[in-house]
C-alpha positions as CSV (number, residue, x, y, z in Angstrom):
1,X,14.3,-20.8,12.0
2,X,11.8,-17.7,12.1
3,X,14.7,-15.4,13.1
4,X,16.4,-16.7,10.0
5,X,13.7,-16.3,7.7
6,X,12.9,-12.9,9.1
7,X,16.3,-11.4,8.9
8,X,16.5,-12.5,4.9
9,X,13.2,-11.1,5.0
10,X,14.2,-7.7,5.9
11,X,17.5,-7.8,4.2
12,X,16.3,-8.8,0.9
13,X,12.8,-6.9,0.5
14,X,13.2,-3.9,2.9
15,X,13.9,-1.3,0.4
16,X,10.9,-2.7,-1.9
17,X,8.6,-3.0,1.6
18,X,9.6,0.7,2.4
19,X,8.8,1.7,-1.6
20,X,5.7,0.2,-1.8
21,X,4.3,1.5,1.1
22,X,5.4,5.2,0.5
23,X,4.3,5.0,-3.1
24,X,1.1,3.4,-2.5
25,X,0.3,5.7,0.4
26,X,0.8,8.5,-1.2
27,X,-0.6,7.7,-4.4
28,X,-3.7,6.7,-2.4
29,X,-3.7,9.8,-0.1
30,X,-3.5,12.5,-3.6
31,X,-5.7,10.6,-5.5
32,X,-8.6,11.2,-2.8
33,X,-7.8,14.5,-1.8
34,X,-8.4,15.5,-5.6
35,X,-11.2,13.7,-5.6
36,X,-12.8,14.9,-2.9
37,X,-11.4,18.5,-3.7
38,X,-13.0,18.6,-6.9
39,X,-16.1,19.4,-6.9
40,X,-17.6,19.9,-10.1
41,X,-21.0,18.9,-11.8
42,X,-19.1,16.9,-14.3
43,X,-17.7,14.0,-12.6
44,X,-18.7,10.6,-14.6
45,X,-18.8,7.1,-13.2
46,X,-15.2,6.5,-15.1
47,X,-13.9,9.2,-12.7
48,X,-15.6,7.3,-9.8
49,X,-14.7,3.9,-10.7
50,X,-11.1,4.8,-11.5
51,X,-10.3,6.5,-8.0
52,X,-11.9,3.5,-6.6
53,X,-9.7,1.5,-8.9
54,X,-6.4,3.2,-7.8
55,X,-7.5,2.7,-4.5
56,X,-7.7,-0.8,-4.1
57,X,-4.9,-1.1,-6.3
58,X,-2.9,0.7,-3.3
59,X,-4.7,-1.1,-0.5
60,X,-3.8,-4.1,-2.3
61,X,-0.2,-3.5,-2.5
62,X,0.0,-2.5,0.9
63,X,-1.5,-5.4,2.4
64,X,-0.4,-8.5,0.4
65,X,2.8,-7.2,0.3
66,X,4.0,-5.5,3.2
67,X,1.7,-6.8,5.7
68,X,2.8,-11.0,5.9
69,X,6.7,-9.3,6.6
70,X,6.0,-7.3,9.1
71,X,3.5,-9.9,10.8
72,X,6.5,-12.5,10.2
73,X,9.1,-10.2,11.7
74,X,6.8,-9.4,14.7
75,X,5.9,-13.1,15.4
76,X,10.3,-14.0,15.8
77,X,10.5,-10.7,18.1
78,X,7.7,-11.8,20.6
């Protein structure tokens, strides 16, 4: 039954598992490379709270969505 549910798993959702996981990692990885990369005086807590907003917005993504499939898909292989 977990085979089963795995395989529709992976057929259905593997090309939105594989988009959401390279968009969100690299969204995640530019937008702290230009934030750490800029390095100006004139950074306001908008700037801050909006990388940390993107950021969590990724990590979010990445791990409600991708992470229960792959922990599915790895429990019917074992």
């Amino acid at each position: 039954n977990l085979k089963k549910t795995a395989d529709i798993i992976e057929e259905q959702f593997k090309y939105a598992i594989a988009y959401v996981d390279a968009l969100c990692f690299t969204e995640l990885c530019f937008i702290l490379y230009t934030y750490l990369q800029d390095k100006s005086e004139t950074k306001t807590w908008i700037d801050t709270m909006l990388c940390v907003l993107y950021a969590v917005s990724s990590l979010f993504h990445i791990t409600f969505f991708t992470a229960p499939a792959y922990r599915l898909y790895e429990r019917v292989i074992v």
